[in-house]
C-alpha positions in Angstrom: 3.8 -44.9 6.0 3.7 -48.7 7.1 0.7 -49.8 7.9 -1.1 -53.2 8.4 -1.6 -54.9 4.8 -2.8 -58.2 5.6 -6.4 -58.6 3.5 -8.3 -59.7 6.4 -8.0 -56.4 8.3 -8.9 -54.1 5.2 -11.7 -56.4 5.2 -12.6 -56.8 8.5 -12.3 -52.8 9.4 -14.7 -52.1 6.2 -17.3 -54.4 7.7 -17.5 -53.5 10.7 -17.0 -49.7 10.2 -19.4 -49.3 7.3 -21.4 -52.3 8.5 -22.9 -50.8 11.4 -24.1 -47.7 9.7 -25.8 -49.7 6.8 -29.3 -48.4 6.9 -28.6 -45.0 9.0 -25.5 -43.1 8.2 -26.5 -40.6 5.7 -23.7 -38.6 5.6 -20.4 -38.8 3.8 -17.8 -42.0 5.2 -15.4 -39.2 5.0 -17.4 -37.3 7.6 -16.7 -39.9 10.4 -13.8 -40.6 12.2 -12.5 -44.2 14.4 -10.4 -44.0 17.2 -9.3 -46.4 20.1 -8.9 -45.7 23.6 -7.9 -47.5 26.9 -10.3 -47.8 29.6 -9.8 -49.6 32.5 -7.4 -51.7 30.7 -9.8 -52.5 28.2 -10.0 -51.2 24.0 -13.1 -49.4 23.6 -13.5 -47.9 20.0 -15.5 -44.6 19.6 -16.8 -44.0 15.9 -18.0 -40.8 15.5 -19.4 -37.9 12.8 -17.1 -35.2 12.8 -19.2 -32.9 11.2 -21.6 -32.8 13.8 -18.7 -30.5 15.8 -20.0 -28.0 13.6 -23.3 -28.5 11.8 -25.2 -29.5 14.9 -29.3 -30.1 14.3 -30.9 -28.5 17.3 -32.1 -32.0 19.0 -31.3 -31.4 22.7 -31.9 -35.3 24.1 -28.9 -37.8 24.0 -30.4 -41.0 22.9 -27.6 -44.0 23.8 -29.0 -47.4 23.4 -27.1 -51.0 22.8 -27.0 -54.6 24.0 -24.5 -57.3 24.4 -23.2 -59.6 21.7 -22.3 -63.0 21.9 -19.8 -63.8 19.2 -16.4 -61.5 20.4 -13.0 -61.9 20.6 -11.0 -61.4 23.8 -10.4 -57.9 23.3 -14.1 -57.1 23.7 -14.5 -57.0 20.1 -17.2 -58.7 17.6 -15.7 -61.7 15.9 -16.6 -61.7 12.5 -19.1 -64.9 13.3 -20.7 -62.3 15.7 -21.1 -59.3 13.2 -24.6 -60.0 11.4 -26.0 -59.9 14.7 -24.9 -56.5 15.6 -25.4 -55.3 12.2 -28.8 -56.5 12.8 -29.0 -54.8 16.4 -28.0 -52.1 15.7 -30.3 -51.3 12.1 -33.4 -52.2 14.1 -32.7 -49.5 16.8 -32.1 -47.5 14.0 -36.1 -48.3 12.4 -37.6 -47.5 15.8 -36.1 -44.2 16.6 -36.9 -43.0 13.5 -40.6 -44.2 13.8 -40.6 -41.6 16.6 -39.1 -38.3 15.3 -36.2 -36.3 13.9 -33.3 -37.8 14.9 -29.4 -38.1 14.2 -26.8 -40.6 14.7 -23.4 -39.2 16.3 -21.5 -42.6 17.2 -20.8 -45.8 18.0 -19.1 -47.1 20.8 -17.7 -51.1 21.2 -16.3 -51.8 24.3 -16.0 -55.5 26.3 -18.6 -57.5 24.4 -21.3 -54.3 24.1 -21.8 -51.9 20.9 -23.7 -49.1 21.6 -25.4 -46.6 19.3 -25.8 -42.7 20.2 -28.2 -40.7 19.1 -29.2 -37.0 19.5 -32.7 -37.1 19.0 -35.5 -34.4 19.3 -38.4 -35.5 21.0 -38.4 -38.5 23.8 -42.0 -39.1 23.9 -42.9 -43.3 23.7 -39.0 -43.9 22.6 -38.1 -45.5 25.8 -40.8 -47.7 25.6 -40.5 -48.3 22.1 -37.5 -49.7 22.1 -37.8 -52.1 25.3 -40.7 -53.2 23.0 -38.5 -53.7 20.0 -35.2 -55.5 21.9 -37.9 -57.5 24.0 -40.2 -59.1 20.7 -36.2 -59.4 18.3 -33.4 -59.7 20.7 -32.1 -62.2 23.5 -29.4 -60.0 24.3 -29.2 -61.1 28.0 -28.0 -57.2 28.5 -29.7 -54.2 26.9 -29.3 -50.5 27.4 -31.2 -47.3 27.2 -30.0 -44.4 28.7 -32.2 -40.9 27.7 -30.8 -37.4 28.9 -31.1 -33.8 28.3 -28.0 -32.3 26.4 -29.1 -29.2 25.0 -25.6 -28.3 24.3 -24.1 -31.7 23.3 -21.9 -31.7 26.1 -21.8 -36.1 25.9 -20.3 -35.2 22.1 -17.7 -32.9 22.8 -16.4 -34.2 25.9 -16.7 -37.8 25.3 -16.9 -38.5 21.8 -14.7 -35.9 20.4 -11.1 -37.1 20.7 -8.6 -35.1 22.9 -5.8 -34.9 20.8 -7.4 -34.5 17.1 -4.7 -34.0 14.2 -3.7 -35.8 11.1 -0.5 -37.4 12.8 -3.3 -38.6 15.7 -5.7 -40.3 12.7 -2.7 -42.1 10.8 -1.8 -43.8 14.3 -5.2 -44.5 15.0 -5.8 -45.8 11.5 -3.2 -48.7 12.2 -4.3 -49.1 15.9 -7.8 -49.8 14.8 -6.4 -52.9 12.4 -5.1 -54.3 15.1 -8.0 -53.9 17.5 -10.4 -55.2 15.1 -8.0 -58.8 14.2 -8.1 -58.8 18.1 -5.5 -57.2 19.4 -5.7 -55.7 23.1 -2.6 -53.2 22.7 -1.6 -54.0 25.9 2.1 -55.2 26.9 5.7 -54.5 25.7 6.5 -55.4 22.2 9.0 -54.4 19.3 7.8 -51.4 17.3 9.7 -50.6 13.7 10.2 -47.3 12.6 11.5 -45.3 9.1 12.6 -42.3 8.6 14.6 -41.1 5.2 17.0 -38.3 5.1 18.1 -35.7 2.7 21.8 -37.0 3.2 24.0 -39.1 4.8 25.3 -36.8 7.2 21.8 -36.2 8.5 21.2 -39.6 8.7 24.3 -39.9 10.5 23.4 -37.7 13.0 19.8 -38.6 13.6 21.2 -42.2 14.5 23.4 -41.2 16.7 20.6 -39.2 18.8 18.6 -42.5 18.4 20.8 -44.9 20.2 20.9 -42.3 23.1 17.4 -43.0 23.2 18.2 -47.0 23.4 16.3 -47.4 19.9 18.5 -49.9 17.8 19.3 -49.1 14.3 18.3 -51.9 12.1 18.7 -51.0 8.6 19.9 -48.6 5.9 18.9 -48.2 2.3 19.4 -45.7 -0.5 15.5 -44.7 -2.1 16.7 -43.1 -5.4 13.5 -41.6 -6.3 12.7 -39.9 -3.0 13.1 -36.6 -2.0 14.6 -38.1 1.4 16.1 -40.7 -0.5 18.5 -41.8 2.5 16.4 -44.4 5.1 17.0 -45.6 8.3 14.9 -48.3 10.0 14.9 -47.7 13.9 13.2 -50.5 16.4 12.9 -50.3 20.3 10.6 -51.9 23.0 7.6 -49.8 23.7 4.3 -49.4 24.5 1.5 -49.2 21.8 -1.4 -48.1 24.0 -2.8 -45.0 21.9 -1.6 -42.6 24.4 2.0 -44.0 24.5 1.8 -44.5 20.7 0.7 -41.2 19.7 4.0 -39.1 22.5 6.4 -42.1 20.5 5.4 -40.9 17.3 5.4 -37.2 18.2 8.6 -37.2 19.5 10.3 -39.0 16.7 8.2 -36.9 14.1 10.0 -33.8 15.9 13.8 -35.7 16.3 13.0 -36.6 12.6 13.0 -32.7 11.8 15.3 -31.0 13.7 18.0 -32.5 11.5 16.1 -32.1 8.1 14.7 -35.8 7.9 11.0 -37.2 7.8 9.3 -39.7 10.1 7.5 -42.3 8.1 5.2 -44.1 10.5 5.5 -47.3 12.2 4.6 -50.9 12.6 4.4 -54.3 14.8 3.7 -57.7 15.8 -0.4 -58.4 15.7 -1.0 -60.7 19.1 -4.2 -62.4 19.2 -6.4 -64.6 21.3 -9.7 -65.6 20.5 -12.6 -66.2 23.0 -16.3 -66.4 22.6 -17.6 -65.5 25.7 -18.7 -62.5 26.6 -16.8 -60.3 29.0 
């Protein structure tokens, strides 16, 4: 699989996935999943704990509270000047709600300039008010959210947390998405996407290129892998979208070309397209 390798985003994507969940997240990193979505052509990120679809404590309020940051990128997402501040945010929520009760964390959301933090929490009584308290005496966020609801059965989890399409083909695309996104990235436009796929023989190989120039994908590049078991490879490229819904049917549909004449898709890559700005959205 080709993925992103530049140092800054392995770096970057630990931070700021791990960051935010310094003092609270109890549970297993292997527990959580990250995805990126589009909404109103805008990147918002959803983190969330997977095992909650199953092991679900029996707290029936939906807690979601978070604020503005300063520091972000044009993409809506922190900079990494602006992450110590969220960090800090965001571990200070975490300190009051647990002053109140039995609580657990579910997600995180980022989207244009504002990181919020969900909670399913069990009782509700004082929380509001503690946590105006709390944002008002440590936080100039010149935007602050609390938003308290009944959710007896966690219907704000499964319907908007929980990705739609969930499978390990949707997590490897995501995985690369999310590198982009987070070195500022906004998905958004045409631009040339690389593909490989290897091949049992030449014949196949053969034959799978020929079904790929029907689809207007050019064929860059062959090579011979000797150690392999699809030791035959063929480097594909075309014009596309890389929104995560037009990423993830592009990947599927080469993944399924890539088998119905005995070869193996072998994931994707592009160009990163940044633009900086510090001003909030």
């Amino acid at each position: 699989m080709r993925t992103l390798s530049l140092f800054f985003a392995r770096k970057l994507t630990l931070l700021f996935l791990c960051g935010l969940c310094s003092l609270h997240m109890v549970q297993a990193q292997e527990d959580w999943v990250n995805y990126v979505v589009m909404k109103d052509n805008g990147v918002m990120s959803v983190s969330l704990d997977l095992n909650l679809d199953l092991n679900r404590p029996n707290y029936k309020n939906l807690l979601i509270v978070g604020g503005q940051f300063s520091d972000c990128m044009k993409n809506g997402f922190p900079s990494e000047k602006g992450l110590p501040g969220l960090y800090a945010f965001s571990d200070s929520i975490a300190q009051a709600i647990e002053r109140i009760g039995p609580n657990r964390l579910a997600g995180y959301i980022t989207y244009k300039c504002m990181a919020f933090d969900v909670f399913y929490v069990k009782d509700t009584t004082g929380l509001r008010d503690e946590l105006t308290h709390m944002i008002d005496d440590n936080f100039s966020e010149d935007k602050s959210y609390i938003d308290i609801k009944f959710d007896k059965n966690w219907t704000y989890y499964a319907n908007f947390l929980y990705p739609r399409s969930y499978s390990a083909e949707f997590l490897t695309d995501q995985q690369y998405l999310t590198d982009l996104v987070l070195q500022g990235d906004d998905l958004l436009g045409l631009r040339k996407v690389n593909h490989w796929i290897y091949s049992k023989s030449v014949e196949k190989r053969n034959a799978l290129g020929q079904k790929l120039k029907r689809l207007k994908f050019s064929l860059d590049s062959i090579a011979y892998i000797r150690d392999r078991e699809y030791p035959f490879q063929l480097t594909i490229s075309r014009q596309d979208s890389i929104t995560p819904s037009s990423i993830y049917e592009l990947t599927t549909m080469l993944r399924n070309l890539s088998a119905s004449v005995q070869s193996q898709y072998d994931g994707w890559s592009t160009e990163l397209r940044t633009e900086t700005d510090s001003s909030p959205k």
